[in-house]
N, C-alpha and C positions, 0 to 999 in steps of 0.2 A: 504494500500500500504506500503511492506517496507521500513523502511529508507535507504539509499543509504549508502556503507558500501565505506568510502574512504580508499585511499590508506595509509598505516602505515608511506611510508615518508613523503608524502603529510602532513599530520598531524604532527609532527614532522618538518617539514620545517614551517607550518602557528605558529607553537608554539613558536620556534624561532624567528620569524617575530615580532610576538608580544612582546615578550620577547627585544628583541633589538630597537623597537620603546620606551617600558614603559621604557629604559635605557636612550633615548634619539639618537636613529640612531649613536653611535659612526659609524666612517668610519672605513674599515677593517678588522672588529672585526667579522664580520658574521658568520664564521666560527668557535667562541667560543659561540656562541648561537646558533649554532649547537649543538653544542657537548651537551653542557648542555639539550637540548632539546631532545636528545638522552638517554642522561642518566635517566632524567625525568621519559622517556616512556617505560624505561625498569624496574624504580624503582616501575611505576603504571603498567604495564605488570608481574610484579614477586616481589609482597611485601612481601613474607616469604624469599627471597632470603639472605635478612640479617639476618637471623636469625640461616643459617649454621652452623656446623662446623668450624673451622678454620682447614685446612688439613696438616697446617703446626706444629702445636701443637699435642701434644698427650700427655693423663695420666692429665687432667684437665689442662694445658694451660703449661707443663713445656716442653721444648724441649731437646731431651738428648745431651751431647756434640757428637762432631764425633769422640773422642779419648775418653776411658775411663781414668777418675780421678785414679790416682794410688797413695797409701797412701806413708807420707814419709818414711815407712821404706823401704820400695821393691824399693824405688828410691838410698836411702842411698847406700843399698846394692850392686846396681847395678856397682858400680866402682870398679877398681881393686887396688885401692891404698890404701897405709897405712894409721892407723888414725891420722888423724889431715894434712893429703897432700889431695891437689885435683889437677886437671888437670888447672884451674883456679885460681889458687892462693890461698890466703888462703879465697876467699868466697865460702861459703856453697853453695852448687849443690840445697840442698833440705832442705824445712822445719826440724826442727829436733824434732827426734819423741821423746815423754814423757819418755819411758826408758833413753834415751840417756842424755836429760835434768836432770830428779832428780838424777843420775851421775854427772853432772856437779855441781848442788847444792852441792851435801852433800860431792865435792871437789874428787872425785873419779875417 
């Protein structure tokens, strides 16, 4: 004779049950040993499940920004003012690129 196939929540609610007695019956709380008795039975219904992808990652785990990175020169460039003015005062807009630097070194 087969054995008698119960219902999935049925299972799930007696898991819980247990689950919240071996706690000590906190009051109110049934509803988080649910949950967890939930999660349970979908981690014992689909055990490769962790073991996905992440679809949020791409190119081994790095995610690209939403703007592309633009080097400091094409940033520098981008203003219409003369050198040594900015729109800001006198802080620098942009990193300053190594041409611009070993100028400043060698007093130029």
């Amino acid at each position: 004779m087969p054995k008698r196939q119960l219902d999935p929540e049925a299972l799930i609610r007696r898991r819980a049950r247990r689950m919240w007695r071996e706690d000590g019956s906190p009051r109110g709380r049934m509803a988080e040993y649910l949950e967890r008795a939930r999660e349970l039975q979908a981690i014992i219904d689909h055990p490769q499940a962790g073991l996905l992808p992440n679809p949020m990652t791409r190119h081994g785990g790095a995610v690209e920004p939403e703007q592309p990175v633009e080097e400091a020169a094409i940033i520098e460039n981008l203003g219409e003012f003369p050198v040594g003015f900015t729109d800001q005062g006198d802080r620098v807009s942009a990193p300053m690129t190594r041409k611009r630097a070993r100028k400043l070194r060698e007093g130029g």
